[in-house]
C-alpha positions as a Markdown table, in Angstrom:
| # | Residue | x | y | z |
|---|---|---|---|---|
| 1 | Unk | 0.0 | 0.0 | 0.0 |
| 2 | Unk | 1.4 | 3.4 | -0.6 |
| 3 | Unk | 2.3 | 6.3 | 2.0 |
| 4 | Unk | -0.3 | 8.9 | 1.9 |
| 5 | Unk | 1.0 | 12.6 | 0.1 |
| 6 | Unk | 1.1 | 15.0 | 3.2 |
| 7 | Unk | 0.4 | 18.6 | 2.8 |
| 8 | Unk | 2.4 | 20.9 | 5.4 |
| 9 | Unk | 1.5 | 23.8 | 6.6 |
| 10 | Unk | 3.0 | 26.5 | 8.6 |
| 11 | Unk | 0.9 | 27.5 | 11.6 |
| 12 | Unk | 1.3 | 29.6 | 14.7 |
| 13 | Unk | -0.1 | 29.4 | 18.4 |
| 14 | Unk | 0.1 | 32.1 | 21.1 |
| 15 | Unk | 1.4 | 31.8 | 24.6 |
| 16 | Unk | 1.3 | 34.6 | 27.3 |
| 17 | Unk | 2.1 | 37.1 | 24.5 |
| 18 | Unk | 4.8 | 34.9 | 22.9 |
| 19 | Unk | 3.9 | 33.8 | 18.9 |
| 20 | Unk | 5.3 | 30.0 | 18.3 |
| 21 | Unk | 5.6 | 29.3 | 14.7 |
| 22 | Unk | 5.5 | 25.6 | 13.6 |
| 23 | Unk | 5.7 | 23.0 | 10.8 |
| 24 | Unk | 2.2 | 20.8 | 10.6 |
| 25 | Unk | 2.4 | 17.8 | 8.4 |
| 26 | Unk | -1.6 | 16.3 | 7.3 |
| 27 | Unk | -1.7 | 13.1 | 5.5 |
| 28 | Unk | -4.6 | 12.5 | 3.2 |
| 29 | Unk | -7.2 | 10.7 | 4.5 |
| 30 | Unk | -7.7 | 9.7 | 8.3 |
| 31 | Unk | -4.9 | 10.3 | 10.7 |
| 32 | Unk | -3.8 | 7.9 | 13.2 |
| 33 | Unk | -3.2 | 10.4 | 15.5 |
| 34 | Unk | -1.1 | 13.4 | 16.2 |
| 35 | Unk | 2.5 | 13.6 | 17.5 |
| 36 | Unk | 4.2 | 16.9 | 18.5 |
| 37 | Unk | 8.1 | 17.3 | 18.0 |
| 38 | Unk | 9.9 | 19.6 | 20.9 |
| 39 | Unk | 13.0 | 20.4 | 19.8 |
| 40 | Unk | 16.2 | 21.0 | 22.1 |
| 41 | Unk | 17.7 | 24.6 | 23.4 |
| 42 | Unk | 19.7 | 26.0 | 20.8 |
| 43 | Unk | 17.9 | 24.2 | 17.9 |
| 44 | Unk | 14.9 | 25.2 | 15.5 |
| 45 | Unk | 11.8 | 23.1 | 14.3 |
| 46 | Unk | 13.4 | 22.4 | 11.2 |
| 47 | Unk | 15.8 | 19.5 | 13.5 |
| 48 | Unk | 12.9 | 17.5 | 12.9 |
| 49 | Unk | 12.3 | 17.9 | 9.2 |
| 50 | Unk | 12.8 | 14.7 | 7.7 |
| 51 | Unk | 11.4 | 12.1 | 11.1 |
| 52 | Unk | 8.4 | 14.7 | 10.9 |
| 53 | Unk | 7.9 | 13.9 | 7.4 |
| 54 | Unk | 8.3 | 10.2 | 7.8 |
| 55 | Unk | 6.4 | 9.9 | 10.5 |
| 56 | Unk | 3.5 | 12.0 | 8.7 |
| 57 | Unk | 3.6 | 9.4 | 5.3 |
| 58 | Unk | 3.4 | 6.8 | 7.8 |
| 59 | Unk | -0.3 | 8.4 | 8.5 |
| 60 | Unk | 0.2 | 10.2 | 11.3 |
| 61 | Unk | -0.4 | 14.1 | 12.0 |
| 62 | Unk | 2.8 | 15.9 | 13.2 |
| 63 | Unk | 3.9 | 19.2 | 14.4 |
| 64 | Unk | 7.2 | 20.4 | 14.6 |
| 65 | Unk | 7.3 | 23.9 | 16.8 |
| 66 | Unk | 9.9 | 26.8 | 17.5 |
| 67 | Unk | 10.7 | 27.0 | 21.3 |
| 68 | Unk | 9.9 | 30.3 | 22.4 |
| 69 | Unk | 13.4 | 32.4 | 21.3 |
| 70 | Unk | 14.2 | 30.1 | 18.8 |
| 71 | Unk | 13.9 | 30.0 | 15.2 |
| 72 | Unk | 10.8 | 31.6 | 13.7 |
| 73 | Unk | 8.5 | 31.8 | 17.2 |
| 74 | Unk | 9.0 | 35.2 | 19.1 |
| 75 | Unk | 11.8 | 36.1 | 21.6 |
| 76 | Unk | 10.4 | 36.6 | 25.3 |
| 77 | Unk | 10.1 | 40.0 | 25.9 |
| 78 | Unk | 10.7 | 39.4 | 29.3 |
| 79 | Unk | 13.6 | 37.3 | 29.2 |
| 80 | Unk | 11.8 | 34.9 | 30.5 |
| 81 | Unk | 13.3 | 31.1 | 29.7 |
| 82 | Unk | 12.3 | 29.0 | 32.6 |
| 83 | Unk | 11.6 | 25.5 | 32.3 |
| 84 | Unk | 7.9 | 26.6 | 33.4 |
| 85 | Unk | 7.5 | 29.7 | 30.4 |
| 86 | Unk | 8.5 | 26.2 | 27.7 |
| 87 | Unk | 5.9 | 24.0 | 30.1 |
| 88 | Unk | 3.0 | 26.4 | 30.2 |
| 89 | Unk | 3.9 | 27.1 | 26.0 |
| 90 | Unk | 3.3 | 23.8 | 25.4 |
| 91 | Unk | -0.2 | 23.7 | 27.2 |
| 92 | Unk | -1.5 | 26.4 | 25.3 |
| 93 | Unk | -0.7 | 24.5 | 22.0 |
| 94 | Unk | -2.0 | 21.3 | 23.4 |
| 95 | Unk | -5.1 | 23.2 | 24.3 |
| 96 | Unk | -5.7 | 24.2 | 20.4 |
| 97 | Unk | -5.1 | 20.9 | 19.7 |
| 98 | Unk | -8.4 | 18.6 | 19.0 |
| 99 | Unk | -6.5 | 15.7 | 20.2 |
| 100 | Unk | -4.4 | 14.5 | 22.7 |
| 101 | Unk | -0.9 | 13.6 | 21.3 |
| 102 | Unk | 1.9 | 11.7 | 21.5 |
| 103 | Unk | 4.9 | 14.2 | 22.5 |
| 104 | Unk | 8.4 | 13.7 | 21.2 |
| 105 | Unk | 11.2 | 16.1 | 22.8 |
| 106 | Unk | 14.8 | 16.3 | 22.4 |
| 107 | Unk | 17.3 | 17.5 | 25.3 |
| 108 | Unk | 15.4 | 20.7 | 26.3 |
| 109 | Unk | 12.2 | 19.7 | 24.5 |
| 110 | Unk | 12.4 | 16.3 | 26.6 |
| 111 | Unk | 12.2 | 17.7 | 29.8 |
| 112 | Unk | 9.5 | 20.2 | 28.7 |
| 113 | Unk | 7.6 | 17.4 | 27.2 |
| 114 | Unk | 8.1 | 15.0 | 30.8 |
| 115 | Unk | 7.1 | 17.7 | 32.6 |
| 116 | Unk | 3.8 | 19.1 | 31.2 |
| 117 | Unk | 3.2 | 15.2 | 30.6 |
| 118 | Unk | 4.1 | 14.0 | 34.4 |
| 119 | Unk | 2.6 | 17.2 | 36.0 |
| 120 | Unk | -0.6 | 17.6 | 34.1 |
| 121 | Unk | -2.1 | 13.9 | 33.7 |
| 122 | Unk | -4.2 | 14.0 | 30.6 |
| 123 | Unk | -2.7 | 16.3 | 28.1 |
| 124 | Unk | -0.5 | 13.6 | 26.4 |
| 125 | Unk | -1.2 | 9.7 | 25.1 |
| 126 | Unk | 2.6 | 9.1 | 24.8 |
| 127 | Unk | 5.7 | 10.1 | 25.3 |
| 128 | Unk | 9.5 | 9.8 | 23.4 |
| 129 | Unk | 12.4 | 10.8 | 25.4 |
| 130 | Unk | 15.4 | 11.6 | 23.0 |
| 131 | Unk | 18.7 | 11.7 | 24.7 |
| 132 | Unk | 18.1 | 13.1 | 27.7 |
| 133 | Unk | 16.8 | 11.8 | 31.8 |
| 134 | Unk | 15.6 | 13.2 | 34.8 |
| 135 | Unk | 19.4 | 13.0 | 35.5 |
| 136 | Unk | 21.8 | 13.7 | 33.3 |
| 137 | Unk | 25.4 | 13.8 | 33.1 |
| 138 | Unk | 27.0 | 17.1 | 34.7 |
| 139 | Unk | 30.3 | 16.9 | 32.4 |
| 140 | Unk | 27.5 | 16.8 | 29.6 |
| 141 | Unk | 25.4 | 19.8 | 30.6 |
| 142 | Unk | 28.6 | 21.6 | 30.7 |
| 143 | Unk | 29.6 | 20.5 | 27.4 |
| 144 | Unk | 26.7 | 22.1 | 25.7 |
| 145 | Unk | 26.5 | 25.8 | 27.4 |
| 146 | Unk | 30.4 | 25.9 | 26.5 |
| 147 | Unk | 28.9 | 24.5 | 22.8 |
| 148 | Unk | 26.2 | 27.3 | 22.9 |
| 149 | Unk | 28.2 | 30.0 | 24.0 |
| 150 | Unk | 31.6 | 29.6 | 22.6 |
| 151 | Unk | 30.9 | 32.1 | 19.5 |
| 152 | Unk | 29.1 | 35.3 | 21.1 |
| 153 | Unk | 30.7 | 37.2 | 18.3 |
| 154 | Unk | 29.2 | 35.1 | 14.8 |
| 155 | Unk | 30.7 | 33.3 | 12.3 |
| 156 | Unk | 32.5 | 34.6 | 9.6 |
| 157 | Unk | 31.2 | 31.8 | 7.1 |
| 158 | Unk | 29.4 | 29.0 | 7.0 |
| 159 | Unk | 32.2 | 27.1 | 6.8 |
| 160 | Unk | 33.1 | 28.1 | 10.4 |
| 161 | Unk | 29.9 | 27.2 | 11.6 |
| 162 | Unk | 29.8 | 23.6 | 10.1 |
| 163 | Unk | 33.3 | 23.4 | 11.8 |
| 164 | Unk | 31.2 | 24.4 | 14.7 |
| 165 | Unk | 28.9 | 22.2 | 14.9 |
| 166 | Unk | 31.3 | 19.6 | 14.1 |
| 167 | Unk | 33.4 | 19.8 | 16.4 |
| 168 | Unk | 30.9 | 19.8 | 19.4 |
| 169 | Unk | 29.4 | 16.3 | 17.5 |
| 170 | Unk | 32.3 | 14.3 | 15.7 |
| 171 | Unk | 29.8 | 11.8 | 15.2 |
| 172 | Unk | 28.3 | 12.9 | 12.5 |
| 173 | Unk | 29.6 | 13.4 | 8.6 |
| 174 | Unk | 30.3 | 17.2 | 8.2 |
| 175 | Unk | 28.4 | 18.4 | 5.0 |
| 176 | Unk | 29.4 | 18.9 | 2.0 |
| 177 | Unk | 26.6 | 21.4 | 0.9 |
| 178 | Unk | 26.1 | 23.8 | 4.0 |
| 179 | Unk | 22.5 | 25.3 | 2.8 |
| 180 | Unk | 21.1 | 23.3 | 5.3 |
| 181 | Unk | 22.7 | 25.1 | 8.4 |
| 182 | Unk | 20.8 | 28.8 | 7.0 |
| 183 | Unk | 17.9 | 27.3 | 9.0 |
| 184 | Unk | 20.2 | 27.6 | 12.3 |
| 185 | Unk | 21.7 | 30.6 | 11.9 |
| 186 | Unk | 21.1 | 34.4 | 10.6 |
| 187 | Unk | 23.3 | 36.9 | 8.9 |
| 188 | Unk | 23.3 | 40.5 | 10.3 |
| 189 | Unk | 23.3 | 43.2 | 8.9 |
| 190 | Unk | 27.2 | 43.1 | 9.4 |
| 191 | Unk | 27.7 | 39.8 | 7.4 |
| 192 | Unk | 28.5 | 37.8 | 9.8 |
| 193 | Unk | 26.4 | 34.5 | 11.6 |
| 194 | Unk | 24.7 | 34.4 | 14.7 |
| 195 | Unk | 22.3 | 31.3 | 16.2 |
| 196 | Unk | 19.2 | 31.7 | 15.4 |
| 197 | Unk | 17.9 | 31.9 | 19.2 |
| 198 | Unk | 17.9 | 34.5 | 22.1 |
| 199 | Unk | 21.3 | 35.1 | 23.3 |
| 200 | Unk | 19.0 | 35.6 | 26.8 |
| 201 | Unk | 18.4 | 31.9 | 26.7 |
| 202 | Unk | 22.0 | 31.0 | 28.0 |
| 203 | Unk | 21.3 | 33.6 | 31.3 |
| 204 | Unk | 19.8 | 30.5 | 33.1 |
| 205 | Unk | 23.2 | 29.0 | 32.9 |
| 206 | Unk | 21.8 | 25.3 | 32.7 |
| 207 | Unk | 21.0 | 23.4 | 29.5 |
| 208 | Unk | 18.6 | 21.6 | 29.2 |
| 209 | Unk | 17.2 | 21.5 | 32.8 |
| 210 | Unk | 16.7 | 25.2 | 32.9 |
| 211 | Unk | 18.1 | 25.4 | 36.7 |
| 212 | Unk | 15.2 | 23.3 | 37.6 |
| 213 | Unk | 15.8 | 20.6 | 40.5 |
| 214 | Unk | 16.4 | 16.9 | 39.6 |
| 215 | Unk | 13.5 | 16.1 | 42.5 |
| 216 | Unk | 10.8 | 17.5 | 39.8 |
| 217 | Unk | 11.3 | 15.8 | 36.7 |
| 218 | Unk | 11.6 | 12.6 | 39.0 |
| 219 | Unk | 8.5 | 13.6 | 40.4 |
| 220 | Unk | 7.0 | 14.0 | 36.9 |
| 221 | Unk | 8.6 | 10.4 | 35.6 |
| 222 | Unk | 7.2 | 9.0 | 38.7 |
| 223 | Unk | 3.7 | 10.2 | 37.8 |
| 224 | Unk | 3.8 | 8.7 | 34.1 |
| 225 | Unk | 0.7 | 6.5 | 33.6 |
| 226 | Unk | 1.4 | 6.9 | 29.5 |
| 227 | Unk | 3.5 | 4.9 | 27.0 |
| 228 | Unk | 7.2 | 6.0 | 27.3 |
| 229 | Unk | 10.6 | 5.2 | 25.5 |
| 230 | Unk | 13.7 | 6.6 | 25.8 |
| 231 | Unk | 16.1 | 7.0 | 22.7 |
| 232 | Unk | 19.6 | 7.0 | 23.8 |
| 233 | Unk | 22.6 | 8.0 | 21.9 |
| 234 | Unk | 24.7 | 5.2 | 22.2 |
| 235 | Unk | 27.9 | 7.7 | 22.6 |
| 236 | Unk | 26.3 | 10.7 | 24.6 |
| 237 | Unk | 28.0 | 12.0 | 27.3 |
| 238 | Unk | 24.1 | 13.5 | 28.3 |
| 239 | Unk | 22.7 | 10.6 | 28.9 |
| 240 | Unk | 24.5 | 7.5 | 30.9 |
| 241 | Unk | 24.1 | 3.9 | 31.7 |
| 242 | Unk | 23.3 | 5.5 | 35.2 |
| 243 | Unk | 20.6 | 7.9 | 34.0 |
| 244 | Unk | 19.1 | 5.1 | 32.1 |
| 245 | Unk | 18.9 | 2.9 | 35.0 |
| 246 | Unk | 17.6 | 5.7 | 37.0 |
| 247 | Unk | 14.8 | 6.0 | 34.8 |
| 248 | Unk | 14.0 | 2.3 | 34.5 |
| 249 | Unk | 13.2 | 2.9 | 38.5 |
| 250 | Unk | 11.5 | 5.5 | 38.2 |
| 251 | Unk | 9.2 | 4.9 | 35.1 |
| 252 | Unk | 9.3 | 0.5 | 35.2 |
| 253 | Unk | 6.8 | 0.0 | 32.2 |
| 254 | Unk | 9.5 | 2.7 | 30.1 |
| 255 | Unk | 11.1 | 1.0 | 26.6 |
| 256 | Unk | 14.4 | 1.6 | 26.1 |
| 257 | Unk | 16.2 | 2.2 | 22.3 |
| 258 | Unk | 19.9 | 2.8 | 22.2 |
| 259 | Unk | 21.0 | 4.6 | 18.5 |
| 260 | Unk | 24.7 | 4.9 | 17.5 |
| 261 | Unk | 25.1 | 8.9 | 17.6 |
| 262 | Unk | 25.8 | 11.4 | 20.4 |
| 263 | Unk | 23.4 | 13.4 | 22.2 |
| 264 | Unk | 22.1 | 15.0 | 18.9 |
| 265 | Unk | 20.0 | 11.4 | 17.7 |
| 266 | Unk | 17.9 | 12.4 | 15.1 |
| 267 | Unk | 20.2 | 14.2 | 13.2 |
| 268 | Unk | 23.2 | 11.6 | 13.6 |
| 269 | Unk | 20.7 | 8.8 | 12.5 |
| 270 | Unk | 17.6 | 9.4 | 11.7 |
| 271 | Unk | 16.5 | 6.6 | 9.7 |
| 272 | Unk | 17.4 | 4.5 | 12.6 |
| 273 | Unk | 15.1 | 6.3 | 15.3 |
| 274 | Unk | 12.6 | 6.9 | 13.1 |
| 275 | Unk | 12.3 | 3.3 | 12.7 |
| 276 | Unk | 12.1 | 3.2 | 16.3 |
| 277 | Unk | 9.4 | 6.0 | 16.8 |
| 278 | Unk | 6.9 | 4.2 | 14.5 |
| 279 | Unk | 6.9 | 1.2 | 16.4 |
| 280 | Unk | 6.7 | 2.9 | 19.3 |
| 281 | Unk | 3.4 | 4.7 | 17.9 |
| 282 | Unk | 2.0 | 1.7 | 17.0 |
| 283 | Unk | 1.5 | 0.8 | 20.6 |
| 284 | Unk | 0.0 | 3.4 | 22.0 |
């Protein structure tokens, strides 16, 4: 049988005075559902681009959303980049939503997702964990704010940003056609590259737990009465064998998927979790 075309659309949803811009992919015909993509701090919507589509020809709704102070969505005007301003975001889009869906976050958009989903029974049918715990590695929270921060002054090129990027995840193939990384990153008015997100966002100092105590999201996992899996990256230093086993405590019923990458999954092998998503939707 073949997949079903899917029309995309880009649509927006409001949040105490913050616009969130996102990617909505609609098969034709009846969906199976809806799953929501939360991407991780520093990242855009567009990090999901190709498991959204997938997962949309496989017949399934999706939407991929901006963070507040990332990508297209609007920057806080208040500065404001608590783990509860991305929590109560995501409640107002699940409240325009006409169904409840399956939530899918990486790093930052993982702990968003386990909290609103932990802390507010009802407002999700399932849950995807990519790369990141309750408790996480402290050598790899460091590694990504000194990642984040380490170019407050732009890139001259492209070039210098794929080296970047690169250099923060060896894992994966540095491209050869760099078009790709325009969706991360802006030119100024002075030529040079800047991340596409709220320099304001690093103030907080933690990534992706946002300064919040390790007590609440174990609080949240605790709570989880829904489908879960965690997606490790079999060479993260974010996630460890200990936060995994951590987890498994907390959440017993929770599947576990390990994916040769680093802490960035779906981008270091996306066929390979994809894979793994689907069958995870197909059981809940």
């Amino acid at each position: 049988m073949p997949a079903p075309s899917v029309r995309n659309e880009l649509v927006s949803f409001h949040s105490d005075g913050v616009r969130l811009v996102g990617d909505r992919r609609v098969p034709d015909g009846t969906a199976r559902g809806t799953v929501v993509f939360l991407h991780g701090g520093g990242q855009t919507r567009h990090s999901w681009g190709k498991a959204a589509e997938r997962v949309a020809r496989s017949g399934w709704t999706t939407l991929a959303l901006d963070a507040r102070g990332h990508g297209d969505s609007a920057w806080a005007p208040d500065g404001r980049y608590t783990l509860d301003a991305f929590v109560g975001d995501l409640r107002a889009v699940l409240d325009d939503l006409p169904e409840t869906p399956v939530l899918v976050g990486a790093s930052l958009g993982g702990i968003t997702a386990l909290s609103a989903a932990g802390e507010h029974p009802g407002c999700a049918a399932g849950l995807v964990l990519v790369d990141v715990a309750p408790r996480i590695s402290t050598a790899g929270r460091a590694r990504i704010i000194e990642f984040m921060a380490g170019a407050p002054d732009g890139f001259a090129t492209l070039d210098e940003v794929a080296d970047a990027v690169h250099a923060y995840n060896p894992h994966r193939r540095r491209p050869r056609n760099l078009d790709g990384l325009r969706k991360n990153v802006r030119q100024r008015e002075n030529g040079r590259w800047y991340w596409h997100w709220d320099p304001k966002f690093l103030d907080f100092g933690d990534e992706p737990s946002r300064n919040t105590e390790a007590n609440r999201l174990a609080d949240a996992a605790r709570a989880l009465r829904i489908p879960t899996m965690l997606v490790r990256g079999s060479e993260s230093d974010v996630v460890t064998a200990e936060s995994v086993e951590d987890l498994r405590k907390l959440v017993p019923s929770a599947r576990f998927e390990e994916v040769h990458a680093g802490h960035m999954v779906a981008g270091d092998d996306n066929d390979v979790f994809t894979t793994h998503l689907i069958d995870f939707l197909a059981t809940t």
